[in-house]
N, C-alpha and C positions, 0 to 999 in steps of 0.2 A: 662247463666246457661242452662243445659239441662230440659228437661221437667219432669225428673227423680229428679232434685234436685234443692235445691232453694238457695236464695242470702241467702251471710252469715246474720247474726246478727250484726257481729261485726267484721272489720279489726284492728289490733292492730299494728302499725309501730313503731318500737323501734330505736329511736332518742336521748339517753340520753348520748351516750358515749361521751368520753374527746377525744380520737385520736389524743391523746400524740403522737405518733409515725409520726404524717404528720407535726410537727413542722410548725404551723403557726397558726399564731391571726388567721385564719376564720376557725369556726365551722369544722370538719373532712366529715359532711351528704352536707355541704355548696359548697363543691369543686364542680367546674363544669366540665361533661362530657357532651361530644354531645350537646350541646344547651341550657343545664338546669342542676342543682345541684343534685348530685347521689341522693338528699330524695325526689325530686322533680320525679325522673325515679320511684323510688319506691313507691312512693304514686300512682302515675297515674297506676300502675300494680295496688297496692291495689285497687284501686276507679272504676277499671276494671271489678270489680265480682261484681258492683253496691250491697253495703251493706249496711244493714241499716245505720251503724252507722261506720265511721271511724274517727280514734285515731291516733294520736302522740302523745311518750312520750317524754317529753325534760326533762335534768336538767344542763347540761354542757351549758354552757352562753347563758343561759335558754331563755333571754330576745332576744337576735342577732336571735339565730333560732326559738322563736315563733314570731319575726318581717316574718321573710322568709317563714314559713309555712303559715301565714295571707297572704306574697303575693300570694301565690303558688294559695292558695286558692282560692281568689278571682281571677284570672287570669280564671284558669281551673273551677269556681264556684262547688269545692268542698262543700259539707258541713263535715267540718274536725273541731273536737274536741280537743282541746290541751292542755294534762294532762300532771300535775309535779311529778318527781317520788323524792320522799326524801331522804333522808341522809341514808338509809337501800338498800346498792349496792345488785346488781344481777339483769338478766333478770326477773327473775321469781317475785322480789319486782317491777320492771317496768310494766308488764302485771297484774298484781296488783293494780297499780297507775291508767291504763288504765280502769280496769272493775270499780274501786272507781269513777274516774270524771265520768262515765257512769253513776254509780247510783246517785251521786248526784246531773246531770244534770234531774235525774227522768227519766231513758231511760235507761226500762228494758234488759236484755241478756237473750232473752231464743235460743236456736239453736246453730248454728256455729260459734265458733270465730274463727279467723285465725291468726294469729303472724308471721310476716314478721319483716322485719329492713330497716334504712334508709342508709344504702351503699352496696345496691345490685343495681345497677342500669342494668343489663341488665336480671332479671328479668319480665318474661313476666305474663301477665294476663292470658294465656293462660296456661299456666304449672301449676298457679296457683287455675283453674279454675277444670284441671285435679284432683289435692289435694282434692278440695270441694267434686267434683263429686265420688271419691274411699272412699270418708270419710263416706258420708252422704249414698252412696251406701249399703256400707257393715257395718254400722253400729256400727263406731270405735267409743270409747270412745276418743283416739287421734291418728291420722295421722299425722307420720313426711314425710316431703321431704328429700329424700336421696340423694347424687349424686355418681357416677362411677367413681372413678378415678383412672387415671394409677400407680402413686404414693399421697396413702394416706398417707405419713406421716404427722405426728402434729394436722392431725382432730381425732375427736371422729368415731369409729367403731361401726356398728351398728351389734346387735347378733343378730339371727331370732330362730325362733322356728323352728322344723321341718313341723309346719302347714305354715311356710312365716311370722307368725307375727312376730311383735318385741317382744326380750326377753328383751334387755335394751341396754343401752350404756356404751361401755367402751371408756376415754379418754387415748388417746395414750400413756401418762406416764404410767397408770395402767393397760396396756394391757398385755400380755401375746404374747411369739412370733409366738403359734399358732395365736391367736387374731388379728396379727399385719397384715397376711397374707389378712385377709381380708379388700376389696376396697371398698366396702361400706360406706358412712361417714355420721354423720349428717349435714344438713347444718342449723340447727336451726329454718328452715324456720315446722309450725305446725298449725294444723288443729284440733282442739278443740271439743268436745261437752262444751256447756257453762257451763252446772251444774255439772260436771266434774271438770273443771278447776278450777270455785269459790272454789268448796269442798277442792278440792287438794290443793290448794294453802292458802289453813286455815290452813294447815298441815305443809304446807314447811318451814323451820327453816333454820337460817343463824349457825348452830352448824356444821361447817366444818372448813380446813384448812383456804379458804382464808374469811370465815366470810360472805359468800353472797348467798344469797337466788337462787337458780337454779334452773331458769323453768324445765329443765333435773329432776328435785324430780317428777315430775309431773308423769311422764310415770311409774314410778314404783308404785308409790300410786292410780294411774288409773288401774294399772294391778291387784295389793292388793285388790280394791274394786269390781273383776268384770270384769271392763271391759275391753274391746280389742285395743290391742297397733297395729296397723299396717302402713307401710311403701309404697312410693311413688316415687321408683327410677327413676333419669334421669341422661343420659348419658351426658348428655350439659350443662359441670359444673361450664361455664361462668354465667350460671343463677344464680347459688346459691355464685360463689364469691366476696365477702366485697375487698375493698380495704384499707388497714390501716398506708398506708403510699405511698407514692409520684411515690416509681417504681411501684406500684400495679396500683395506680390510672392508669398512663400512657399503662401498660395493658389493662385493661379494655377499656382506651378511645382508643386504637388501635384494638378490637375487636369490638366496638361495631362502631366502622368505618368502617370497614371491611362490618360489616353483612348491615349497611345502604346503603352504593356503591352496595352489592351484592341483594339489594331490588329494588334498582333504576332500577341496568343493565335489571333486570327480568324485569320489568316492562317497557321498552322501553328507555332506555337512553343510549346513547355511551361515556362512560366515558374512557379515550384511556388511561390513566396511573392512576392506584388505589392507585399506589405506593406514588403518590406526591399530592394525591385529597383528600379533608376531607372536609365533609359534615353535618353537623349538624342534630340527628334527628330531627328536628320543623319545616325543610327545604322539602320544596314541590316542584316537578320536574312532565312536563308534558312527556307524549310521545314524542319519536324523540329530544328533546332535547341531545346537545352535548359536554361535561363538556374537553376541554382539561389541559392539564399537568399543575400543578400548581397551583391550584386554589380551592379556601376554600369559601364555601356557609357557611353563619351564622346563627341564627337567624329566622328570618320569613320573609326568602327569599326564592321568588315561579320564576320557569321558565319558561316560558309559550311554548310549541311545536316548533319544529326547530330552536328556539337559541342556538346561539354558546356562552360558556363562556369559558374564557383563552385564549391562557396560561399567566400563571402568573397574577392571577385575584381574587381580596376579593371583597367579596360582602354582607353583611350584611343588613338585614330586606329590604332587596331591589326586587323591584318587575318587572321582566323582561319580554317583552310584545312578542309576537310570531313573528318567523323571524329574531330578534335583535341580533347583535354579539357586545359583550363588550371584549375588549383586552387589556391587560396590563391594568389593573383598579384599583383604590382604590376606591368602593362604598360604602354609610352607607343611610339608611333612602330615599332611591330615587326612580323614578317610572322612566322606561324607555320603548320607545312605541313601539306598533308592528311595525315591520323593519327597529327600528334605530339602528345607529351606534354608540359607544362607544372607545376611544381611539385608538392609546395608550397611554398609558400614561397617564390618566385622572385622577383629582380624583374629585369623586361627592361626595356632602355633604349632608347633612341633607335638603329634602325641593325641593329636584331638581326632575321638572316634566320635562322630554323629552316625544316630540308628537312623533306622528308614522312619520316613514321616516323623522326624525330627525337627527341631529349627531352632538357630541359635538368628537371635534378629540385631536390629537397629545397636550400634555403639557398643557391640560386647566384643571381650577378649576373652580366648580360652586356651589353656596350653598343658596337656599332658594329661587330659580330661576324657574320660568315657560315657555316654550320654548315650540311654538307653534308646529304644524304639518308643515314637510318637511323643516325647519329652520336649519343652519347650522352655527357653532362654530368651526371653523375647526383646530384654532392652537393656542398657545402659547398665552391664555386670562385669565382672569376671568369675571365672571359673578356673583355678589352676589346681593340680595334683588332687582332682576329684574324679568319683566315679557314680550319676545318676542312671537311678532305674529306669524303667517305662513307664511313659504318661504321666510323669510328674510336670509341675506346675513352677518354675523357677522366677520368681517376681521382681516386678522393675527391683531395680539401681541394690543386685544379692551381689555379696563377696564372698570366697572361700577367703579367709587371710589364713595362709597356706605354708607361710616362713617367720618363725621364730627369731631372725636374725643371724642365725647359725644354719638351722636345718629346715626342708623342707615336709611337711606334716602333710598328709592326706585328708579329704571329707570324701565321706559315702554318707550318700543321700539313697534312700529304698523307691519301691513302685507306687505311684499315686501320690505322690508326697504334695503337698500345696504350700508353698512359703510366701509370706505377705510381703508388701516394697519395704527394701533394705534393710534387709536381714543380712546379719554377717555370721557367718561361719567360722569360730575362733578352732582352726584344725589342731591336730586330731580329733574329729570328732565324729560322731554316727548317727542318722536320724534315719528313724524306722518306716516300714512300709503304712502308709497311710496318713502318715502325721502332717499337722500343721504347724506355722509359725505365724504369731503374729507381729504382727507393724510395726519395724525397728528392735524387732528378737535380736539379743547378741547372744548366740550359740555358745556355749562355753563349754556345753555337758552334754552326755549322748540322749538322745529322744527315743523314749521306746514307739513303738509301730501303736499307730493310731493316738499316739498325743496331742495336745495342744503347747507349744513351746512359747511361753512370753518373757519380756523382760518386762515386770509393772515398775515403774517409779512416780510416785504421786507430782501431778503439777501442782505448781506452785505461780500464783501470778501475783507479780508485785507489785502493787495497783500506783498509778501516778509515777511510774518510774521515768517515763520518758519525759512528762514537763519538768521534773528536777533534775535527769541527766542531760538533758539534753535541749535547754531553752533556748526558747527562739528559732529553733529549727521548724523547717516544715511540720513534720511529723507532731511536733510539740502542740504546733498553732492548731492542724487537724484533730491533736487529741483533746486539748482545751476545747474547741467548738464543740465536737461532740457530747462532752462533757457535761458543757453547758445548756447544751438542747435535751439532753437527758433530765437536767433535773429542773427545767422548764415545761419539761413533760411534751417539748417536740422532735420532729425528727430534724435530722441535720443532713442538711441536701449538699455539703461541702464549697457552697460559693457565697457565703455570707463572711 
């Protein structure tokens, strides 16, 4: 806040609606945008003007979303209060509900309340903060947030006086088509004096058509007593828009994708197609970092300076280390190190440490795996509940087999190790610094450092197996020619 004006009293986030209209068992405030659930975006603007006290009101499957606001909170270490509005519908009975648990937690309201909602997620702290500052400035009894829009139809129109204040609102059915003219609308979003709002809302009576109490009573019975109604227009009406069903949501999360790509690019990052890249706000990108085509950052996933991610690359809560290029990826939960490589084709699991100048390549899966500095995994493996040294050598098509059927077993693999193609790893088990394996080793026993690991089992070839198993077949006819040019004493060109 400016040095002109001070933290509210009270934020008040209104969380009670049903949002019938998104048809689905999870909560309407629960849907997630960008990284976190649209009441989650809207608390965090709230908890932005650092207020004494903030509020959510629940009553629609009251239990699911105060489970979600205790996470919310504890996550962000809000201190968030969370008030039941009753069987008495309206905004104006919920902000109600709000200043009751306030008193009865013993936690006076004198100064600025403010009342927000929980599906505005790309509201900012900062538009919000403007609200405070014109409130507290000029000495409103109550400040609405307005917005400009090109076409208001279906919102509430705001009247002004010819001094700029607000005369009232009309909503759009009972507007008049002079009325209708104007773009101005409310967005619900208001800025309070505390002893104002108590008063007024001792007042406010559910004796209307639809039976509910409207914070909207508020402004005309603040004006009756006194005091001054005045307004807080912005042009950037994505702040002030709810979403109330599934194509709005999808809005919104394509706007507020938009505006996070065009945060990053400002800030130093080359992201080469916006059009196919979507980024999570929770997601942290350094400098020079380079995001190609296709590829979706999750979570609390950070980039670290001159990594390449893409194309065609998820990444979730994964933390990418400077210099690192991941390609063609499927990652969740992993740490990968300054100047390692990355697929394609990979998918990393939950657990997976890659060291710096490391590389796990082409067709490998790895989960719960620690993979030393400058170590290579280079194709067609897996690696699970293992842990390799540095500058070891892991060779095509290697497996840890890491579950007994019951329980999961570990392999440690030492430094410098060299394993030959398809070696399997029968875990528990230990291979020592330096050792080898050769070609189709099945691991059973621990390798001391600097061995050679084989499995030998003598070939056997059983000669003329294929003309008697299998006559008449190609194979048959190609092994009879052969056969017969051999002991003709010539070669067999295969087209005789």
């Amino acid at each position: 806040m400016s040095d002109a004006t001070s933290a509210p009293a009270a934020v008040i986030v209104l969380a009670a609606g049903a949002g019938t209209r998104m048809k689905s068992k999870t909560p309407k405030i629960m849907h997630p945008i960008g990284g976190t659930s649209m009441v989650g975006h809207a608390l965090a603007a709230a908890n932005g003007l650092d207020p004494q006290h903030l509020v959510a009101v629940v009553r629609h499957q009251r239990d699911k979303v105060a489970a979600h606001l205790d996470e919310l909170a504890e996550q962000h270490q809000w201190r968030l209060l969370v008030a039941d509005q009753d069987e008495v519908p309206g905004t104006g009975r919920a902000v109600q509900a709000g200043l009751e648990a306030l008193q009865q937690a013993e936690q006076s309201v004198g100064g600025t309340v403010v009342v927000t909602y929980g599906d505005v997620p790309l509201l900012t702290s900062e538009l919000l903060r403007e609200l405070v500052a014109t409130h507290q400035q000029d000495g409103n009894a109550v400040t609405v947030l307005t917005a400009l829009l090109e076409d208001p139809t279906g919102y509430g129109r705001i009247l002004r006086e010819a001094d700029g204040s607000v005369a009232g609102i009309v909503e759009h059915k009972d507007a008049t088509e002079e009325q209708r003219l104007i773009n101005e609308v409310n967005s619900g979003i208001y800025a309070f004096d505390g002893a104002t709002l108590v008063s007024a809302l001792s007042q406010v009576t559910t004796d209307n058509a639809q039976g509910e109490m409207y914070l909207t009573d508020v402004l005309g019975l603040a004006r009756a007593a006194g005091g001054r109604v005045a307004a807080v227009a912005t042009q950037d009406r994505w702040q002030v828009e709810g979403a109330n069903d599934r194509v709005q949501l999808q809005a919104l999360g394509a706007e507020m994708n938009r505006r996070t790509l065009e945060r990053h690019m400002r800030a130093g990052t080359t992201i080469v197609d916006p059009a196919t890249t979507w980024i999570d706000s929770t997601v942290t990108l350094e400098q020079d970092t380079t995001i190609l085509p296709n590829t979706h950052l999750q979570g609390t996933t950070h980039i670290s300076e001159d990594a390449v991610i893409g194309p065609d690359t998820t990444l979730v809560d994964t933390h990418v280390g400077a210099g690192a290029k991941v390609t063609r990826t499927q990652a969740a939960g992993a740490r990968i190190g300054e100047g390692a490589a990355v697929g394609p084709f990979a998918y990393i699991r939950p657990g997976t440490v890659l060291g710096e100048q490391g590389k796990i390549g082409a067709f490998y899966e790895t989960k719960n795996v620690t993979i030393g500095r400058g170590s290579k995994l280079s194709h067609l493996g897996y690696a699970g509940d293992a842990e390799i040294g540095e500058f070891t050598n892991i060779g095509c098509g290697n497996i840890t087999a890491n579950y007994d059927g019951v329980n999961k077993h570990r392999t440690v693999i030492g430094d410098h190790v060299r394993t030959s193609s398809n070696t399997v790893f029968i875990a528990p088990v230990t291979v020592g610094d330096g050792a080898y394996t050769g070609a189709g080793a099945v691991v059973r026993k621990d390798v001391p450092a600097g061995s050679l690991a084989l499995t030998v089992a003598p070939q056997r070839n059983a000669e003329g197996w294929t003309e008697q198993k299998r006559p008449g077949s190609p194979a048959a006819e190609a092994a009879a020619r052969s056969r017969q040019a051999a002991e003709n004493g010539q070669p067999d060109d295969g087209r005789s």
